[in-house]
Phi, psi and omega in degrees: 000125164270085173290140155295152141287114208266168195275161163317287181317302178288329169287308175330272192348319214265331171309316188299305179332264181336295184251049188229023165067025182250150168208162197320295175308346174102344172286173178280171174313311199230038152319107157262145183297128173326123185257085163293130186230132185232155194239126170259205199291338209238128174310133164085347196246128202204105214218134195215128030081045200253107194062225166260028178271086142215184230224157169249126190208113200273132113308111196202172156263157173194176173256114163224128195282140189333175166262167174280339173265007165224107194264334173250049186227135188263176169279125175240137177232141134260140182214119168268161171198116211248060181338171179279320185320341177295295198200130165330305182291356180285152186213110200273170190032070138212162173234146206250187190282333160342266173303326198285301208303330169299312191293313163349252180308353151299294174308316161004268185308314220232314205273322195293327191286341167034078160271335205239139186300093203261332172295331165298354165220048175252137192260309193217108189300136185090350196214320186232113134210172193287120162255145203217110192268099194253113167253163190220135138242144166272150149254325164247133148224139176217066149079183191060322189009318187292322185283325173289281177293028158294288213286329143291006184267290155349264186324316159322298191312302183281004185237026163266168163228122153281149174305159196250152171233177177198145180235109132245103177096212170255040214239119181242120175260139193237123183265124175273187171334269164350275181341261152262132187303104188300157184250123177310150170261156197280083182281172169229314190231191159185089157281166185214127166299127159265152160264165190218130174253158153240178199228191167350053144095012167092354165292333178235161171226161181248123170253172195002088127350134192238188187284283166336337177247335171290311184299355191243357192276141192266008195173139169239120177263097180253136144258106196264108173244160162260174179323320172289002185058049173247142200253138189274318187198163179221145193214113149225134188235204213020003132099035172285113200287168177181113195301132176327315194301308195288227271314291190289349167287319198272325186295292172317297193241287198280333167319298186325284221287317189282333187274315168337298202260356134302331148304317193281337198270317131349318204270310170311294162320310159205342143018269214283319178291330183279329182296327189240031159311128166315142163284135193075030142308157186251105177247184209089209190302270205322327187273306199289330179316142188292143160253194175062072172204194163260037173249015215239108202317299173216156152250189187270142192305132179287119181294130189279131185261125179217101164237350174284343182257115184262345187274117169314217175229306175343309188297285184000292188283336173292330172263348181295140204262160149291145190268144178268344163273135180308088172342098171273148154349123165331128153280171186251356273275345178297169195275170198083011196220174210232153151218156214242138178155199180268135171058025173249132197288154169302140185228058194278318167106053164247158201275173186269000171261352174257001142289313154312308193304102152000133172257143170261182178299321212279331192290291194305324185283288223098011173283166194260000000 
C-alpha cells in the first residue's frame, strides 16, 4: 500500500481529539454513522453506504462438483477487492495485509459461522453443487471497511435468488427466471460486525471509526454477533492488552445495542417489503430512489382553496345565456396557413398583387 504518512501536527490533533471526546465528523464516542442500503435491479446486487465509505457487493452461481470431504455441501467463496478507485493507497493486482486480513474476517464472520444451509445447496450428491460467489468491492474508503462489507455481504446473500433445477436420471435441467421462479437461499442467522478502535495504550475507545482516526489508532476489535446474541467471530489486531471488564463491556451492552439496530434498519429497508409484496410488486434500483424528484413521472395535484365561491356550477349554467349564432371554426390569419368553411376568403399568404394579376399565354403554357 502507498499510504501517505500523516504529520506530527495531524496525529497530535487527532489524539488530543479522542481525548477530550470530540471527533471530526461531530459524533459522539459510541455514534454510528448513518446507513444506507440500495438494491439493484439483479438478485444478489447490494451497494451499502456507511457515512462516506462505500462497498458493492455481487452475488452469483454456478454447478461445480463438491469437495471430497464434503460431498453433500455446497461452497461458498469469498473474494474482496480493493481498488485505487477507493482510495490512493490501494494498489492495483496485489494483494496487501489488508486486504487479506479483510477476506479473512469476511469468511469468518459469514461462512465458518454457518449462517448459510450450505446442505440446501446440494443438486446431486457427490457430482453436482451450487458454489455461491460473494465479491465485495469498495468504492469509497473512510474507514471501518469490515462493518460496510459485513452488512453488505449479509444483504446480498438474502436478497439472491438461485435458478429452480430438476434431476431426471442423470440429466440436471436449470430453469431460468421466465420459467421458474428463483429459490431463496436457506439463511439461519445473518451476523454483523461492529468495529471498536482503541487509543493511547486502550485508554479511550471509538466505535466505527473513520479513515482518519484508524491511521492514528493502537488497536482493533471486531465482533461479529447475531440477534440472538451469539458471538459469531472476535478479530483484535494491533497487539494492543485489553481487560476483561472493556471485553464484557463491548460484548455485552454495546455489540448487543448497535447490532440490533443495524439489524431492525435492514429488516426495515428491505426484509419486511420483499417477504410480503403483493404478486407482481415491484422491487429493486427503481423502487429504492427517492420520489417527488425529477425522476418521478408526475406529481400530486396542489389543493385549490375555495371558501370564497358562493355559486354552485348549477346557478352558473342557469344563468349562463346560450349564442344565438353558431360558432365557426377559429381562423387562422398566419402567414401559411390555410381556412377551411363557407365563405371564407383564401389566406395562402399571397401577395394581392399575384392575386389580381391576369393570367397571360406565357403564365398558362409556362413559357419564358
Amino acid at each position: 500500500m502507498r499510504d501517505t504518512p500523516l504529520s506530527n501536527c495531524e496525529r497530535r490533533f487527532l489524539l488530543k481529539a479522542v481525548e477530550e471526546k470530540k471527533r471530526l465528523d461531530g459524533r459522539q464516542t459510541y455514534d454510528y454513522r448513518n446507513i444506507k442500503i440500495t438494491f439493484g435491479t439483479d438478485y444478489g446486487c447490494c451497494i451499502v453506504e456507511l457515512g462516506r465509505t462505500r462497498v458493492l457487493c455481487q452475488v452469483s452461481c454456478e454447478l461445480v462438483p463438491p469437495k471430497d470431504s464434503r460431498p453433500t455441501e455446497g461452497i461458498m467463496f469469498f473474494n474482496l477487492e480493493l481498488s485505487p478507485m477507493a482510495s490512493p493507497a490501494f494498489e492495483p493486482n496485489r494483494q496487501s495485509e489488508l486486504l487479506v486480513m479483510l477476506n479473512r474476517q469476511l469468511e469468518r464472520c459469514l461462512r465458518n459461522s454457518k449462517c448459510i444451509d450450505t446442505e440446501s445447496l446440494c443438486v446431486v450428491s457427490g457430482e453436482k453443487v451450487w458454489q455461491i460467489r460473494v465479491d465485495v468491492h469498495v468504492l469509497n474508503h473512510d474507514g471501518n471497511l469490515m462493518d460496510a462489507a459485513s452488512i453488505a455481504a449479509i444483504s446480498a446473500l438474502s436478497h439472491f435468488r438461485r435458478p429452480d433445477v430438476a434431476i431426471q436420471g442423470r440429466d440436471i435441467t436449470v430453469f431460468s427466471p421466465e420459467e421458474r421462479d428463483p429459490i431463496p437461499l436457506s439463511i439461519y442467522h445473518m451476523p454483523i460486525c461492529v468495529s471498536f478502535a482503541f487509543f493511547l495504550q486502550g485508554s479511550y475507545l471509538l466505535v466505527d471509526p473513520c479513515e482518519r482516526e484508524e491511521r492514528v489508532k493502537d488497536g482493533l476489535l471486531v465482533i461479529a454477533m447475531n440477534k440472538h446474541r451469539e458471538i459469531c467471530s472476535i478479530q483484535s489486531s494491533g497487539g494492543i492488552m485489553l481487560l476483561k471488564d472493556q471485553v464484557f463491556f463491548l460484548i455485552t451492552f454495546l455489540v448487543y445495542i448497535y447490532m440490533k439496530l443495524i439489524y431492525c434498519f435492514m429488516k426495515k429497508k428491505f426484509f419486511y417489503p420483499l417477504l410480503f409484496r403483493k404478486e407482481g410488486g415491484k422491487f429493486g434500483f427503481a423502487e429504492s430512489m427517492p420520489k417527488e424528484r425529477i425522476t418521478a413521472l408526475k406529481r400530486d395535484e396542489a389543493p385549490v382553496e375555495m371558501t370564497d365561491v358562493q355559486e354552485t356550477a348549477s346557478e352558473i349554467v342557469n344563468r349562463t345565456e346560450t349564442p344565438t349564432e353558431a360558432v365557426s371554426s377559429p381562423v387562422l390569419v398566419a402567414m401559411g396557413t390555410a381556412q377551411v368553411g363557407e365563405g371564407i376568403v383564401n389566406s395562402w399568404g399571397l401577395d394581392e398583387d399575384e392575386e389580381d394579376e391576369p393570367q397571360t399565354e406565357d403564365t398558362k403554357t409556362g413559357s419564358v
